[in-house]
C-alpha positions as CSV (number, residue, x, y, z in Angstrom):
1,X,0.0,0.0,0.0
2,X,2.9,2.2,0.7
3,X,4.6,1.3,-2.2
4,X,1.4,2.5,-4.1
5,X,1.3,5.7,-2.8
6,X,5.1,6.9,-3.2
7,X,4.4,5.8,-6.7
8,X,1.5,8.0,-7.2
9,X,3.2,11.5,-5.6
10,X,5.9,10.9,-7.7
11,X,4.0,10.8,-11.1
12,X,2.5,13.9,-9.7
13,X,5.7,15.3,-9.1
14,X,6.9,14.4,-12.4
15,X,3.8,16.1,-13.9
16,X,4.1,19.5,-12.6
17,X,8.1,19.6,-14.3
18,X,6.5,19.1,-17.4
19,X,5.7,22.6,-19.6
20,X,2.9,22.7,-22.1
21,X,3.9,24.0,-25.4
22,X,1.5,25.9,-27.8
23,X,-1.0,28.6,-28.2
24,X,-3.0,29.5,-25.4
25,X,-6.5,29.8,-25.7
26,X,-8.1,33.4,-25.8
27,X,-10.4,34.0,-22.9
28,X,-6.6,32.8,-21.1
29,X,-6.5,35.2,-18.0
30,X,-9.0,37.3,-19.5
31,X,-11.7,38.8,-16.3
32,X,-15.2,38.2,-17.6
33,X,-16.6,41.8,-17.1
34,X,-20.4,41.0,-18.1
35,X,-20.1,42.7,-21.3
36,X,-20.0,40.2,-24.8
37,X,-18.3,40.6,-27.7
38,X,-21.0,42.6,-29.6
39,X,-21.6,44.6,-26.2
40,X,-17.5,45.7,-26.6
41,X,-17.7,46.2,-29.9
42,X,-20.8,48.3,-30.1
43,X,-18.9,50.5,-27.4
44,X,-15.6,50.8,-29.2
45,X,-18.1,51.9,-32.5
46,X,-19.3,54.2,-30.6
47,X,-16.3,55.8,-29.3
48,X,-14.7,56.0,-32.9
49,X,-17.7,57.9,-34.2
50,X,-17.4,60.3,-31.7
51,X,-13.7,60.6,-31.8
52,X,-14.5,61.2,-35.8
53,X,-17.8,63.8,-35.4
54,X,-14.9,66.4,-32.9
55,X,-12.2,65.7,-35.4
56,X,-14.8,67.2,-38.4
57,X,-16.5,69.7,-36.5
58,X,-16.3,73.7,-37.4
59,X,-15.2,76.1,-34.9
60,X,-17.6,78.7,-33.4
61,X,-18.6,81.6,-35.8
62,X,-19.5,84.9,-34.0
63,X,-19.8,88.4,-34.6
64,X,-16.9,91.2,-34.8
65,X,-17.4,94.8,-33.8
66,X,-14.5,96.8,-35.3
67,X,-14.5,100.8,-34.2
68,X,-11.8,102.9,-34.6
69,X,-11.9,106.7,-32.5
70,X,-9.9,108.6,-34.8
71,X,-10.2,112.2,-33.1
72,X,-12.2,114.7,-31.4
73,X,-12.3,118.7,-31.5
74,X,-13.4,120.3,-28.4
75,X,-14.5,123.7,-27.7
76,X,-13.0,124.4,-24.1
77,X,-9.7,123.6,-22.6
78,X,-10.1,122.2,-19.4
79,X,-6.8,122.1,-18.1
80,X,-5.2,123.8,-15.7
81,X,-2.1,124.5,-18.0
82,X,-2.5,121.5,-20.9
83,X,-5.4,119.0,-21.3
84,X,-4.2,115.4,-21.9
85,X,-7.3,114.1,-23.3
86,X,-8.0,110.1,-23.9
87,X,-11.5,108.6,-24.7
88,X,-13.2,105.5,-22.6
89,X,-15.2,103.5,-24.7
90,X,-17.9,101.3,-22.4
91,X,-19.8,98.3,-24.3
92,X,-21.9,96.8,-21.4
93,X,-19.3,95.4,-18.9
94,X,-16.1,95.6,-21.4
95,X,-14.7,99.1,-20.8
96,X,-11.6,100.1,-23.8
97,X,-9.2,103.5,-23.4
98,X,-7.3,104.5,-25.9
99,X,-3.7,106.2,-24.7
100,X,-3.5,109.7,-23.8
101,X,-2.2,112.6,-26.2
102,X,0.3,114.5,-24.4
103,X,-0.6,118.4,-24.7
104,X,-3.8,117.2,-26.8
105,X,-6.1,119.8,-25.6
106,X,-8.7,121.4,-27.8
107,X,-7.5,119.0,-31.1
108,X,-6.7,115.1,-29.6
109,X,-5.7,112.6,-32.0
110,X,-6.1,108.9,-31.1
111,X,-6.2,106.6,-34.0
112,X,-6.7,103.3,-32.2
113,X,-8.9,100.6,-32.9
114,X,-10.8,98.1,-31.0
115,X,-12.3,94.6,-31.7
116,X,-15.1,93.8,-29.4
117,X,-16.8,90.1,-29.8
118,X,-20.3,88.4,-28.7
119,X,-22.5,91.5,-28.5
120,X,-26.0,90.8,-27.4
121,X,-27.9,91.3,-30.4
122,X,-30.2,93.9,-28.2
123,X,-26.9,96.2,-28.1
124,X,-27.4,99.3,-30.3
125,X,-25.5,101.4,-28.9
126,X,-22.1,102.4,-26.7
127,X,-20.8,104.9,-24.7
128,X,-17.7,107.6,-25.5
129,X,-16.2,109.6,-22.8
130,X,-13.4,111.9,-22.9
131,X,-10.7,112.8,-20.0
132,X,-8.4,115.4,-19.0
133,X,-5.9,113.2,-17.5
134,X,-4.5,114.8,-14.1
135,X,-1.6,114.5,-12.1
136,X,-2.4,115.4,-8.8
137,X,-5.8,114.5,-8.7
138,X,-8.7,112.4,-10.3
139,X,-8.8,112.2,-13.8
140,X,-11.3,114.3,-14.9
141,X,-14.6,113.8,-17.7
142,X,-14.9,116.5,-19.7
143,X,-17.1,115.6,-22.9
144,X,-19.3,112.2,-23.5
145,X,-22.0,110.9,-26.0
146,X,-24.1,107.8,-26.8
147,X,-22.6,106.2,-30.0
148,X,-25.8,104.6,-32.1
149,X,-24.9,101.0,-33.7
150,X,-26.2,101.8,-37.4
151,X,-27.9,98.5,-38.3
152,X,-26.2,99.3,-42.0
153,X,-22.7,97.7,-41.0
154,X,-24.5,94.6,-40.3
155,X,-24.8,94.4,-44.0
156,X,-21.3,94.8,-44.5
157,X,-21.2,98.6,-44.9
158,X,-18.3,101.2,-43.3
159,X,-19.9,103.7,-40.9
160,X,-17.5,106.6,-40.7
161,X,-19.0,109.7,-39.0
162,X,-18.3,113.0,-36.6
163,X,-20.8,113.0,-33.1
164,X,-21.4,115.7,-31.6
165,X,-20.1,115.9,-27.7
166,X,-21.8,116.9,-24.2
167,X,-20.5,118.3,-21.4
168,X,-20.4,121.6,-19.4
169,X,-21.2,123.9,-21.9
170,X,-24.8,121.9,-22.7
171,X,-26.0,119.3,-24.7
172,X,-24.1,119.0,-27.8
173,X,-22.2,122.1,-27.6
174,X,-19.2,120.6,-26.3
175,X,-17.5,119.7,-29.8
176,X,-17.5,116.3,-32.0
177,X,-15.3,112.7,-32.2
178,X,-14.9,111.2,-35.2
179,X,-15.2,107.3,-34.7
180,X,-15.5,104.4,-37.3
181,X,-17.4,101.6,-37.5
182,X,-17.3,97.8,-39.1
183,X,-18.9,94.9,-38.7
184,X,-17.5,91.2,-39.7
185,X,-18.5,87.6,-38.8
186,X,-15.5,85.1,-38.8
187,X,-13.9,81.7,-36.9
188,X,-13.9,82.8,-33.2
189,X,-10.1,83.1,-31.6
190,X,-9.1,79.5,-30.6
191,X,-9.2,79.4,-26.7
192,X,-7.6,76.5,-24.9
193,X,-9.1,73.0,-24.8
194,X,-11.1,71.5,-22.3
195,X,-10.7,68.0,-21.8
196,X,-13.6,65.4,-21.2
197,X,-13.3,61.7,-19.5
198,X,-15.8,59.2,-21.1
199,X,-17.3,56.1,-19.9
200,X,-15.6,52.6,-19.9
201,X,-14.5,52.1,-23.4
202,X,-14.7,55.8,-24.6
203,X,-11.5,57.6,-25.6
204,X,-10.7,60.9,-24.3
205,X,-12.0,63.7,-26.6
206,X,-10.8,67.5,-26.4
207,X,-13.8,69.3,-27.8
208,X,-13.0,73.1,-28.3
209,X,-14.5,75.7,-26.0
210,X,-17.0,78.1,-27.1
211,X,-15.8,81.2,-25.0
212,X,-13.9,84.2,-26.4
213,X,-11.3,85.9,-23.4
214,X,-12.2,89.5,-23.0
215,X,-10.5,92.6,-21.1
216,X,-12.3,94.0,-18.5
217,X,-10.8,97.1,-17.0
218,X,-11.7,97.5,-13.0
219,X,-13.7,100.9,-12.2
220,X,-11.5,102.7,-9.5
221,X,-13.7,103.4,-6.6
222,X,-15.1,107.2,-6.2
223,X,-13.8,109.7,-4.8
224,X,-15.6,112.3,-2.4
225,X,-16.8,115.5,-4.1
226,X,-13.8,118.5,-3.0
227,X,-14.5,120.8,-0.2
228,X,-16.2,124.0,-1.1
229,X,-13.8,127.1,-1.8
230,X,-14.3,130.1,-0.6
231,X,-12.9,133.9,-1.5
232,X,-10.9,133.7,1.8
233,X,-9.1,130.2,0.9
234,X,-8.1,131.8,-2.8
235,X,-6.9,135.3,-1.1
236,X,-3.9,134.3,0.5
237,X,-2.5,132.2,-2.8
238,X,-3.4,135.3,-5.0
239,X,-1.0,137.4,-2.7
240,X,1.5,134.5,-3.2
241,X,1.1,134.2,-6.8
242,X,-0.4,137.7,-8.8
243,X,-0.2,137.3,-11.9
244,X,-2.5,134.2,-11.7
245,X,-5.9,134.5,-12.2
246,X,-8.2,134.3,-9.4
247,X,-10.2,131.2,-11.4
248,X,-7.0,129.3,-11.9
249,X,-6.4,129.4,-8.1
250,X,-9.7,128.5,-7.0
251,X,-9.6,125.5,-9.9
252,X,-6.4,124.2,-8.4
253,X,-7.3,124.5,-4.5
254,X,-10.3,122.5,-6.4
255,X,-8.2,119.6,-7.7
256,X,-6.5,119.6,-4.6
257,X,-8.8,118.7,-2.5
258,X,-8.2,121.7,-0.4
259,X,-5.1,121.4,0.7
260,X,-3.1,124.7,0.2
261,X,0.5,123.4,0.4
262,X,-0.5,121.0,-3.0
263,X,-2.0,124.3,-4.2
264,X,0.7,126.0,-4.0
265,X,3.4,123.3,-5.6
266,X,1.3,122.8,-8.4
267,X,0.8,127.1,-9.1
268,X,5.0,126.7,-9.0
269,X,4.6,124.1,-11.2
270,X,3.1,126.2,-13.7
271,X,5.1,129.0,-13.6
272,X,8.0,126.8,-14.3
273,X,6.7,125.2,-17.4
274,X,5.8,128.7,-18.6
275,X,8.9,130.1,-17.8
């Protein structure tokens, strides 16, 4: 009986030294998931047609506002000395400036253009200011007007015209910008890809994304309104400075805030650069 056993362990024993050569079958190792054949097949279709339906689609067509703010002519000069004038341009909640012209005054000259995209189509019209920029205070708005969006350049034509400008002196009496107008539809800028994860089986696709980046300047907060001046706060400087004119005194005690010792540097200021 013994004899019998030992013999039978070592056939076993032989039998696991031996190594079977040949092909192994195809479900070898292979974790049955629940899915069949068609199941993963129908899946990986899928997958490829979606793959193929990115690969061929367009990009995004939208809208191009092109407007150019060639120059204004104003009837007043603000300044204190110069006016630096530059225009704000407001469509909405995108706010555009164009740079200032040194020594500008009455006759800026600008020439800069801007490309706004994705108006609402209820827009029909945009806001133009003009500014004296200052030094030692706030800049300050001396001229605006309400630019209409002629529904002509939606047809492809070139609106080029002068508007007449508000401010101090009354409606319309303040002077006139010159500002062109265009209209284009084209292939939206290319903005980065965003990337989606599919299901078991799905490749991962990079669709592109629909938005257009746009600059939006921050508003500055507001300043308080400047301390009344009075004839006794102007006195004193006109004794310091006589040849000045009483309303150039009170306008810079205005733009400073008060404070006479600014006042009084800027008034030196000016009869420097006179000088």
């Amino acid at each position: 009986m013994a004899s019998s056993v030992n013999g039978v362990s070592a056939h076993r024993n032989d039998y696991r030294k031996r190594v079977v050569l040949g092909p192994l079958p195809e479900d070898f190792l292979r974790v049955n998931n629940g899915c069949t054949e068609r199941q993963q097949q129908e899946q990986t279709d899928h997958a490829m047609a979606a793959q193929l339906q990115m690969m061929n689609r367009t990009q995004p067509v939208v809208g191009r506002l092109q407007v150019t703010v060639v120059r204004a002519t104003l009837h007043k000069n603000y300044g204190i000395s110069r006016m630096d004038p530059f225009a704000r341009l407001h469509f909405g909640q995108q706010v555009f400036e164009t740079h200032t012209d040194p020594n500008g005054a009455k006759n800026p000259v600008w020439n800069k253009t801007f490309y706004i995209y994705q108006l609402p189509r209820s827009f029909n019209s945009f806001l133009v200011e003009i500014y004296d920029e200052r030094t030692l205070s706030d800049d300050e708005r001396i001229a605006w007007v309400t630019v209409p969006l002629p529904q002509s350049i939606t047809q492809g034509e070139i609106c080029d015209k002068w508007y007449k400008l508000s401010g101090r002196l009354g409606e319309e009496m303040e002077g006139s910008i010159h500002v062109i107008m265009s209209y284009q539809t084209g292939v939206a800028p290319p903005a980065a890809p965003m990337v989606m994860y599919g299901g078991v089986g799905y490749p991962t696709m990079t669709p592109y994304a629909s938005s257009v980046p746009v600059y939006q300047m921050p508003q500055p907060a507001p300043r308080p309104a400047p301390p009344p001046i009075t004839d006794d706060d102007v006195r004193p400087l006109l004794a310091m400075f006589p040849k000045v004119e009483a309303d150039v005194v009170r306008s810079v005690l205005e733009a400073s805030y008060g404070n006479k010792e600014a006042a009084v540097e800027a008034l030196l200021a000016m009869q420097h650069t006179e000088s």
